[in-house]
MDTraj code that builds the backbone (N, CA, C; nanometers):
import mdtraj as md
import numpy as np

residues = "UNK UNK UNK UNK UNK UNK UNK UNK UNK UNK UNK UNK UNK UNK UNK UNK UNK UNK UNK UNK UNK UNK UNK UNK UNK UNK UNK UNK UNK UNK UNK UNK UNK UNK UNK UNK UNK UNK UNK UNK UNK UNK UNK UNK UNK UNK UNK UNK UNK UNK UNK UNK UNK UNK UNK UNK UNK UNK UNK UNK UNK UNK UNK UNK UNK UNK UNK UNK UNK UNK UNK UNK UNK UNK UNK UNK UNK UNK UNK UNK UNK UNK UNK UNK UNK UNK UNK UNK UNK UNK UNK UNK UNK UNK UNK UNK UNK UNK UNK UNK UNK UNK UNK UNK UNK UNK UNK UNK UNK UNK UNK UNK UNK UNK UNK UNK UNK UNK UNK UNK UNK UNK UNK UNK UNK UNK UNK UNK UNK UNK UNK UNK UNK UNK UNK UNK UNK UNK UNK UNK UNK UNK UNK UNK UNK UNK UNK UNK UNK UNK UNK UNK UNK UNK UNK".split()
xyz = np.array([
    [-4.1875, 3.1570, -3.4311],
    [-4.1741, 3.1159, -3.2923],
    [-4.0630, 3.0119, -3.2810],
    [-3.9735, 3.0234, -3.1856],
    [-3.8785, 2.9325, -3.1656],
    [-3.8835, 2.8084, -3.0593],
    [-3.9189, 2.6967, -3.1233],
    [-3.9784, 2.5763, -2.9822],
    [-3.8674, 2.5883, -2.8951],
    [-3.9657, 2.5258, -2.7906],
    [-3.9027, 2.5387, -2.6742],
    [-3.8100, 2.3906, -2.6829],
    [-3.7448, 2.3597, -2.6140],
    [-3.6654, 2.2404, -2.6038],
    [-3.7519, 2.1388, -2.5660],
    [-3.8266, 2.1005, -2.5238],
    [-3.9610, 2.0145, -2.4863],
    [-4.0403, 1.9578, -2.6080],
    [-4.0248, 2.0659, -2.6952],
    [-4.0995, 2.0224, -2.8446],
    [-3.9931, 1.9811, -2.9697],
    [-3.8415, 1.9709, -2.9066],
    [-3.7600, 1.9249, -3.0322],
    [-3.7105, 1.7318, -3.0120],
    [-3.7348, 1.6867, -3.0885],
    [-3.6514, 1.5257, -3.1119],
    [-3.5632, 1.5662, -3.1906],
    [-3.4647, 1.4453, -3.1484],
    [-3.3558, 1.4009, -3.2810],
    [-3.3195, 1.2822, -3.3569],
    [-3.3471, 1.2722, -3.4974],
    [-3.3300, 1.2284, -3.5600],
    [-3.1731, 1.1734, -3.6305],
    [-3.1214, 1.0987, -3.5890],
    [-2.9563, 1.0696, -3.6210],
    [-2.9505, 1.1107, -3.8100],
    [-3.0985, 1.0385, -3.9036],
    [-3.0843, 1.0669, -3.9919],
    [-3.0984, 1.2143, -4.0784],
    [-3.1992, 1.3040, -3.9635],
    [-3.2647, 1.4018, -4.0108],
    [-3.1792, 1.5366, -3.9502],
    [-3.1530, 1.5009, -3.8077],
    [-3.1136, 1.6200, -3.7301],
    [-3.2494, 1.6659, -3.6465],
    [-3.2402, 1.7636, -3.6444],
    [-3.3402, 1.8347, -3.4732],
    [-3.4608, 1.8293, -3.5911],
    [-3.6061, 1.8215, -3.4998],
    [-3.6981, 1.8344, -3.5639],
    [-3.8224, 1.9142, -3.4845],
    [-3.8773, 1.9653, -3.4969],
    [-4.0340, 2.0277, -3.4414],
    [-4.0692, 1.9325, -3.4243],
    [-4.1382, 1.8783, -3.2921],
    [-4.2044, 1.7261, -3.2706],
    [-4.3712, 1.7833, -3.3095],
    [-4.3643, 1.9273, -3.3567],
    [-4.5552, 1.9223, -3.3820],
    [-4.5506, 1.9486, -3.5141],
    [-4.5061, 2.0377, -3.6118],
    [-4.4871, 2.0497, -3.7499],
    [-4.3954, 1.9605, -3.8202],
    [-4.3015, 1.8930, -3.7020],
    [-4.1776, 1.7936, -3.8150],
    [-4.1244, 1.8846, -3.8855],
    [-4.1060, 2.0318, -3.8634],
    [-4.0190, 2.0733, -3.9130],
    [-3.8689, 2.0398, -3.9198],
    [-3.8198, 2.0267, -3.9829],
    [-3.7067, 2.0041, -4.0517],
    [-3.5909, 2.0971, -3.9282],
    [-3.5175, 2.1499, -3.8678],
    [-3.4358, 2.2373, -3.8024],
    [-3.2950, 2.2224, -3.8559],
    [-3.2422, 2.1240, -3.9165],
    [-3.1091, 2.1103, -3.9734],
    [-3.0589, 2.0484, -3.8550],
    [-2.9125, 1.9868, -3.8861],
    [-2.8447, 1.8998, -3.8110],
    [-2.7393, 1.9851, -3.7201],
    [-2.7344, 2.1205, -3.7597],
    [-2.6708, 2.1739, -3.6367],
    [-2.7339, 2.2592, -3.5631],
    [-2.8553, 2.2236, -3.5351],
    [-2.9392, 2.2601, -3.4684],
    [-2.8971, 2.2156, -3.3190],
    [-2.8784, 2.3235, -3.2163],
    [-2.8441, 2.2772, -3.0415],
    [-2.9704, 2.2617, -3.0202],
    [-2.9374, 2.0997, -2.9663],
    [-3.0615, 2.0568, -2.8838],
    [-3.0513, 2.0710, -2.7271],
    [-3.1814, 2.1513, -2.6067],
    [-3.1320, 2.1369, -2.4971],
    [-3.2204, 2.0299, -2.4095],
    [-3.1551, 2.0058, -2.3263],
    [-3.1792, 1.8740, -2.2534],
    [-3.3072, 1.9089, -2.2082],
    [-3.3604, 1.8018, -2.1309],
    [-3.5377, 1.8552, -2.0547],
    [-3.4438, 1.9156, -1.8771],
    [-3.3918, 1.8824, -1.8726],
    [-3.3191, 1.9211, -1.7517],
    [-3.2814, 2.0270, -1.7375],
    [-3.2408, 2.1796, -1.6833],
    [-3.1560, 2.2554, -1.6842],
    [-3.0059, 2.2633, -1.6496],
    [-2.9263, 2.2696, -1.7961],
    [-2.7730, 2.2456, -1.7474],
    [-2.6841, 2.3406, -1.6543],
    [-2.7581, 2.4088, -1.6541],
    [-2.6890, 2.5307, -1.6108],
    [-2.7321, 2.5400, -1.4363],
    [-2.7743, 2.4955, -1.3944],
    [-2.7955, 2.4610, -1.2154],
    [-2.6356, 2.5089, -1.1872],
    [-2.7004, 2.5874, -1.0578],
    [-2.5291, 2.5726, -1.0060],
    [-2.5348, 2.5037, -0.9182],
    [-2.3695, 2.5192, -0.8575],
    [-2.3136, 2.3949, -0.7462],
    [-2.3514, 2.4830, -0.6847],
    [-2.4527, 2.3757, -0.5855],
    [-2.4956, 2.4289, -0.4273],
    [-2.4043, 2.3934, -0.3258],
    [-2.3818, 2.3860, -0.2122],
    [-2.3454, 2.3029, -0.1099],
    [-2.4347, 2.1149, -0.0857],
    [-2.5131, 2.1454, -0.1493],
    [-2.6256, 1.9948, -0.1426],
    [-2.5431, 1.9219, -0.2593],
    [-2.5839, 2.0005, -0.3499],
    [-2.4731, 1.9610, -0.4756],
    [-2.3419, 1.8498, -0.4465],
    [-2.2914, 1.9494, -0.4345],
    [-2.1831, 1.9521, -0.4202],
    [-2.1127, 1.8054, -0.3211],
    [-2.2180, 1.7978, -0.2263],
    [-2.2061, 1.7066, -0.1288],
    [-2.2414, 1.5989, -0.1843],
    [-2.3211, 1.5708, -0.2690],
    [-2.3874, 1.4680, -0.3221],
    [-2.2930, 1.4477, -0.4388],
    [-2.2415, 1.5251, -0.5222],
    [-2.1216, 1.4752, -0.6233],
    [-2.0445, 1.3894, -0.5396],
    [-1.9507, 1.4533, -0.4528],
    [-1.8734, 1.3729, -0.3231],
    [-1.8755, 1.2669, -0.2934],
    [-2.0236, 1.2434, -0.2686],
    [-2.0716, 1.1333, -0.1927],
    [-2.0722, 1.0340, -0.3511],
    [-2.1434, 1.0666, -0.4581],
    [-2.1417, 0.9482, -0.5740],
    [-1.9706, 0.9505, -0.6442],
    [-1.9124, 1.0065, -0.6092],
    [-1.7853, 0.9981, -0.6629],
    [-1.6875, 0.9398, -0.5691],
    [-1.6872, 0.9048, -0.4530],
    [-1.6074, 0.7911, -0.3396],
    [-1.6795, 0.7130, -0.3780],
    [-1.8529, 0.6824, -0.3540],
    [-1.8855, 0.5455, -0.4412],
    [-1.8442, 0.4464, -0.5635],
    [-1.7620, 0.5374, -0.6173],
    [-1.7045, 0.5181, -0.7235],
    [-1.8147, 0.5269, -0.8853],
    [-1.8778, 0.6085, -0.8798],
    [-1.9567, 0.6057, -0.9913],
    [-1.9066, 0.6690, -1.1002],
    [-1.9527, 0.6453, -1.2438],
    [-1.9008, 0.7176, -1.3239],
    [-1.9701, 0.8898, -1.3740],
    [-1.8384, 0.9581, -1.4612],
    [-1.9027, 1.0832, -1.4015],
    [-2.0098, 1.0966, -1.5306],
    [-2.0570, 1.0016, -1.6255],
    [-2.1596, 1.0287, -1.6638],
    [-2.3047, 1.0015, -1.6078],
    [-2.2829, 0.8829, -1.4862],
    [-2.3790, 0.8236, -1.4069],
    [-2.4280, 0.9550, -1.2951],
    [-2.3186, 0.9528, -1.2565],
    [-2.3171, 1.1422, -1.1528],
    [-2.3837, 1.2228, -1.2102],
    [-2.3001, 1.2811, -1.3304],
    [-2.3753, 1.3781, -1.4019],
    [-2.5296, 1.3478, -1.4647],
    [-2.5834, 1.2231, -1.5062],
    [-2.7411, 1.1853, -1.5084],
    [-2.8333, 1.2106, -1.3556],
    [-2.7523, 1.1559, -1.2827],
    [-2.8096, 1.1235, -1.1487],
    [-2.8247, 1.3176, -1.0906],
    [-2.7443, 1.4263, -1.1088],
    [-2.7413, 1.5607, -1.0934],
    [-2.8087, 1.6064, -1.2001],
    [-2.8304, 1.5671, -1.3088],
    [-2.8963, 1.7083, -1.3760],
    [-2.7531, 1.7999, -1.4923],
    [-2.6774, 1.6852, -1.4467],
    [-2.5634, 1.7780, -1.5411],
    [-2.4546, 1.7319, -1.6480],
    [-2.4186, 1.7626, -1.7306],
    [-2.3629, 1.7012, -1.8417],
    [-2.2266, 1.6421, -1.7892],
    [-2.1508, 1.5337, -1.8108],
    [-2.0231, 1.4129, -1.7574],
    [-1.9668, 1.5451, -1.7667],
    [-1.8923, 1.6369, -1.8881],
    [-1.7583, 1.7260, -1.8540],
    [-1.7942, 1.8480, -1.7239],
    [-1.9488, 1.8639, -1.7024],
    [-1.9500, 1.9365, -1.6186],
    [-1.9123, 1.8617, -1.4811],
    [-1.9410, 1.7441, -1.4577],
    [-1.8692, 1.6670, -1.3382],
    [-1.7680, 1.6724, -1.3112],
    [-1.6255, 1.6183, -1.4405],
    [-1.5375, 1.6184, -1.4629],
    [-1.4911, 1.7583, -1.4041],
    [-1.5228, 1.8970, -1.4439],
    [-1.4518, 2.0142, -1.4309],
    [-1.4991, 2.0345, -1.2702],
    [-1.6222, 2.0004, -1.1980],
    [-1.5992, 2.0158, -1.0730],
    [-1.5413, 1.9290, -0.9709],
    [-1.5079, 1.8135, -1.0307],
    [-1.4412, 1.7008, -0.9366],
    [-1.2911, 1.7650, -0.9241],
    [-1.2581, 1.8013, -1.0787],
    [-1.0908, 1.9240, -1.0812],
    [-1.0956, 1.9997, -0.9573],
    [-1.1924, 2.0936, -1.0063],
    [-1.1710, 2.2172, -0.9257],
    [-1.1791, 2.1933, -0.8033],
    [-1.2509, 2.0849, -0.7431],
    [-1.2720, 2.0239, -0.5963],
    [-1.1735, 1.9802, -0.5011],
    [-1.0340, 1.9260, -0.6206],
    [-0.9564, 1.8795, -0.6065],
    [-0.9619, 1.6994, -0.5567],
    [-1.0555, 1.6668, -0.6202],
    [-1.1197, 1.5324, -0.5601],
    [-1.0249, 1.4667, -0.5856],
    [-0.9860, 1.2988, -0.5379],
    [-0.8690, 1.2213, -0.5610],
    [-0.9210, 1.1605, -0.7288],
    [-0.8285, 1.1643, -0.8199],
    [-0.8117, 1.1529, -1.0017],
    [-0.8308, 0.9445, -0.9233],
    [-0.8958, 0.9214, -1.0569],
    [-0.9274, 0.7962, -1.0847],
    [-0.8413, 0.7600, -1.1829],
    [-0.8346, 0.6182, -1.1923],
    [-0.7709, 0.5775, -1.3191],
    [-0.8199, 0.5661, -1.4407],
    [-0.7930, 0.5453, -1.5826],
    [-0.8828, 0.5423, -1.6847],
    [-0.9719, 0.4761, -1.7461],
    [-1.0729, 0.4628, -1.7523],
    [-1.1245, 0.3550, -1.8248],
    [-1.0737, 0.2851, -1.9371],
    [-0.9894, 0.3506, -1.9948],
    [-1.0147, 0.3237, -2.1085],
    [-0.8645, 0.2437, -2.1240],
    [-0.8049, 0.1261, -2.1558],
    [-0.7347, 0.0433, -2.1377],
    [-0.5997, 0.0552, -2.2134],
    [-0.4823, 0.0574, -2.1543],
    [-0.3761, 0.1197, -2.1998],
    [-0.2942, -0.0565, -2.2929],
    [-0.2574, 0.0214, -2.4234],
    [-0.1938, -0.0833, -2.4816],
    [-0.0785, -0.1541, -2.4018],
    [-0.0633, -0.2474, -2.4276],
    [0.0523, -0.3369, -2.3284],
    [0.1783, -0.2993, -2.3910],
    [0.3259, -0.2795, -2.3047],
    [0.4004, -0.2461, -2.3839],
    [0.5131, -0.3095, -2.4327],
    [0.5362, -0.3062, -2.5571],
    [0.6103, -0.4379, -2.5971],
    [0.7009, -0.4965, -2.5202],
    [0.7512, -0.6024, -2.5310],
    [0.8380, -0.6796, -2.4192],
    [0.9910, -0.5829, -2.4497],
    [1.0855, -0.5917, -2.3449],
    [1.2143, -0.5087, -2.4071],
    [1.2894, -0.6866, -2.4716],
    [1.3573, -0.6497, -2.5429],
    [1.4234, -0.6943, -2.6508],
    [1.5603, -0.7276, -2.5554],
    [1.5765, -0.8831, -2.4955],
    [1.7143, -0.8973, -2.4205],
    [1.7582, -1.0297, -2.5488],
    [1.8851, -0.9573, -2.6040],
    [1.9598, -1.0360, -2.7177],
    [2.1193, -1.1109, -2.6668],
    [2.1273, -1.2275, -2.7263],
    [2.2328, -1.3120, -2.6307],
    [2.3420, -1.2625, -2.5683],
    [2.3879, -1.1341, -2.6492],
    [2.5058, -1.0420, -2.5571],
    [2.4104, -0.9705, -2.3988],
    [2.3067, -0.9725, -2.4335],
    [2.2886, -0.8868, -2.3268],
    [2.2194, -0.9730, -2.2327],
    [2.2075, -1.1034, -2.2545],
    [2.1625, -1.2182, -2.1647],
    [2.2600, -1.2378, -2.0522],
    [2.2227, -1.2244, -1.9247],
    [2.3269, -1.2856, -1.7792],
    [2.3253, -1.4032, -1.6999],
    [2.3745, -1.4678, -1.6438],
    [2.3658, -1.5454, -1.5369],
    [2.2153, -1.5875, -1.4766],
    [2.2161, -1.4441, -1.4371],
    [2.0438, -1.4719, -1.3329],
    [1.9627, -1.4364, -1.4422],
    [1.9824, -1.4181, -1.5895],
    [1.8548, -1.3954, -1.6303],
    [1.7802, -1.5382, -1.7307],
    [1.6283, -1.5432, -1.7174],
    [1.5825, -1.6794, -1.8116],
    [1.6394, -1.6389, -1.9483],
    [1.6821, -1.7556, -1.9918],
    [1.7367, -1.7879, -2.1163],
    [1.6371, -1.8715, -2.2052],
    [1.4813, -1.8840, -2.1710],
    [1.3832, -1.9067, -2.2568],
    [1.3415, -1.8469, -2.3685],
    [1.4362, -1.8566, -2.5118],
    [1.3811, -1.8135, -2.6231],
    [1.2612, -1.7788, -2.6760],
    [1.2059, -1.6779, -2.7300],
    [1.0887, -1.6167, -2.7378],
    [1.0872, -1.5948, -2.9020],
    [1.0120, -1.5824, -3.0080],
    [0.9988, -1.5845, -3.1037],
    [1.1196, -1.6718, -3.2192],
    [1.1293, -1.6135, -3.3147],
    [1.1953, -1.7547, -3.4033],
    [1.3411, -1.6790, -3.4676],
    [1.4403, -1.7579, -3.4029],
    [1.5614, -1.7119, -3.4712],
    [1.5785, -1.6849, -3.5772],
    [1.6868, -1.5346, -3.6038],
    [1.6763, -1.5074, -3.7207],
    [1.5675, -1.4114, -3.7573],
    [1.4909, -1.3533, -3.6631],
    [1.3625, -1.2646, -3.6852],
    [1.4357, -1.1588, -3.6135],
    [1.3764, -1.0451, -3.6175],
    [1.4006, -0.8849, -3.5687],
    [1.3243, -0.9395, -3.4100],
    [1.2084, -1.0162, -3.4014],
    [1.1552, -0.9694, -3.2987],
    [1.2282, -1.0888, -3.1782],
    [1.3032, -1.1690, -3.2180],
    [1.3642, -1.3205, -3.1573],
    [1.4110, -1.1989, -3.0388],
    [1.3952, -1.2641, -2.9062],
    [1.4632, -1.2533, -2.7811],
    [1.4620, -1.3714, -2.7010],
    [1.5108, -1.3024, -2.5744],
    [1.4972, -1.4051, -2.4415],
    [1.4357, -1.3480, -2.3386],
    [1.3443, -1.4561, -2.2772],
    [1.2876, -1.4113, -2.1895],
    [1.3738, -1.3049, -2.0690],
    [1.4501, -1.3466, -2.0047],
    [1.5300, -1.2456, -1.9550],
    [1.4878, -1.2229, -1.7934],
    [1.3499, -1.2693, -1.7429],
    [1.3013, -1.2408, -1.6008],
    [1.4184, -1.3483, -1.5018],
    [1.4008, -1.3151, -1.4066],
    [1.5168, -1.3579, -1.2798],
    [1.4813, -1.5013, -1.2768],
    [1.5609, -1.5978, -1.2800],
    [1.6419, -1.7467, -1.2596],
    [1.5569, -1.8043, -1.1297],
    [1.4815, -1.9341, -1.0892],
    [1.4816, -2.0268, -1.0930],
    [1.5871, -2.0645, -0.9983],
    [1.6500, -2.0691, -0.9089],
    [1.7896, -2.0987, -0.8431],
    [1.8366, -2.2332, -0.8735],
    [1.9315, -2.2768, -0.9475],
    [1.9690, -2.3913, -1.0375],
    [1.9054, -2.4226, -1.1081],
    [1.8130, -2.3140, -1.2123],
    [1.7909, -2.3667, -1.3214],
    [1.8390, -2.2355, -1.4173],
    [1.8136, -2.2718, -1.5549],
    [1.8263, -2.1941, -1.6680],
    [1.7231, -2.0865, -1.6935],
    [1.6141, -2.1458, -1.6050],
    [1.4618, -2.0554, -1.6467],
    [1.3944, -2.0108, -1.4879],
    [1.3164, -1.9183, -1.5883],
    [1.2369, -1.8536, -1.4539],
    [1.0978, -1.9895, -1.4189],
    [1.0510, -1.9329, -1.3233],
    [0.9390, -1.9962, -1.2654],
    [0.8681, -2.0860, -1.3958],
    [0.8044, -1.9792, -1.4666],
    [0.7090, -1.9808, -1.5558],
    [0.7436, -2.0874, -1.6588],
    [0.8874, -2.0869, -1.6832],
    [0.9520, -2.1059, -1.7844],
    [1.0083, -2.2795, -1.7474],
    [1.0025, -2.2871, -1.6226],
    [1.0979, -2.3942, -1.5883],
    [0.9451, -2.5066, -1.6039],
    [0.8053, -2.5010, -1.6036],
    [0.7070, -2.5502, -1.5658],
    [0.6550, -2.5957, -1.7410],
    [0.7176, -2.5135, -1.8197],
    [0.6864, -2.5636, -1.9286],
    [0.8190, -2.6786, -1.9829],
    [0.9211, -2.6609, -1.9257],
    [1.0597, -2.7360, -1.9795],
    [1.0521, -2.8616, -1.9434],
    [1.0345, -2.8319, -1.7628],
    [1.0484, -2.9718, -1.6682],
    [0.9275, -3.0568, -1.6709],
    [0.9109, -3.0899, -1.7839],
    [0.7289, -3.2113, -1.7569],
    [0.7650, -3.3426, -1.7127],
    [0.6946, -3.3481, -1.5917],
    [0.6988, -3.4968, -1.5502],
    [0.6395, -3.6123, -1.6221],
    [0.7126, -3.6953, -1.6399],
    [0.6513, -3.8049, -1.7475],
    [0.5657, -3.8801, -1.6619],
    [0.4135, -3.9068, -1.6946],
    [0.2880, -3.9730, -1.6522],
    [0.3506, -4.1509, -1.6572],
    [0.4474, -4.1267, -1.8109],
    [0.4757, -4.3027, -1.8289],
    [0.5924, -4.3618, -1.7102],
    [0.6240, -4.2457, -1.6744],
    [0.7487, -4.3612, -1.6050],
    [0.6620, -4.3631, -1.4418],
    [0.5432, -4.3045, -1.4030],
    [0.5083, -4.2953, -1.2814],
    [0.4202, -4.4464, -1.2736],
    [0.3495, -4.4906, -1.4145],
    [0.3057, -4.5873, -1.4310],
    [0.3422, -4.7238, -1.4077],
    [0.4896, -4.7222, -1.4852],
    [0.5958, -4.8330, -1.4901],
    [0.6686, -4.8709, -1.3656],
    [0.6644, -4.7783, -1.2869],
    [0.7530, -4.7649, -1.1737],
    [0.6001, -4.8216, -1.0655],
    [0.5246, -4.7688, -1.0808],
    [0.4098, -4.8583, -0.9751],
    [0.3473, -4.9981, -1.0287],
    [0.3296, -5.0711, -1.1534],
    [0.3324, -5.1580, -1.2092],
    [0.4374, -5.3015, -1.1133],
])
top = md.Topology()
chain = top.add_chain()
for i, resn in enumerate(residues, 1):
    res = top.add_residue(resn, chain, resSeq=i)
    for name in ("N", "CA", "C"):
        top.add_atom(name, md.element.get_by_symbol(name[0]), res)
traj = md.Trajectory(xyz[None], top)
């Protein structure tokens, strides 16, 4: 007799098991959900994906909340043509571009960035400060107002 999906657990160490004999089933044993995956898109459905997907939910939260596995969300939000989200998943930053003293200008900050004599040494390079050498950022670390002379001068 082949259990029904109701009578199998899984074991991360063991794989699928008979929850009444503990039979053993092996680890590539398909386990199916208590849910039926295979529901189709109704119009109710369908409306209700809609509706949790402008909420902004995720499509594994959708797909729990329906009855249906995240790529099955995923492939009907496609086919729906629903508006694409951005990724979760966090894009590496991309290295700074490399502005070297020939290619340094006028309007650009001239705030040295790593240690001369290195491959990675540049200049900051973002837009000027209007009469200064540095950008915004750059001019706030250069220009420090001295605390001592504000002292001496009210003394």
């Amino acid at each position: 007799m082949v259990p029904r999906y109701c009578d199998l657990y899984f074991d991360h160490n063991k794989g699928a098991s008979n929850a009444k004999g503990g039979q053993n089933l092996g680890r590539t044993a398909v386990l199916l959900r208590e849910k039926n995956m295979s529901e189709e898109w109704t119009p109710t459905r369908i409306s209700i994906l809609i509706a949790l997907w402008n909420e902004g939910l995720t499509t594994s939260v959708i797909g729990q909340r329906l009855g249906v596995t995240k790529n099955a969300v995923v492939g009907k939000v496609h086919r729906l043509g629903l508006p694409k989200r951005g990724s979760p998943i966090r894009q590496k930053p991309r290295p700074a571009q490399v502005i070297s003293l020939e290619a340094l200008r006028p309007s650009m900050c001239s705030w040295p960035e790593g240690e001369p004599g290195k491959e990675d040494f540049r200049f900051c390079g973002d837009p000027v400060t209007p009469d200064k050498p540095y950008c915004p950022h750059h001019c706030e670390r250069a220009y420090v107002k001295n605390i001592k002379d504000k002292r001496t001068a009210a003394a």
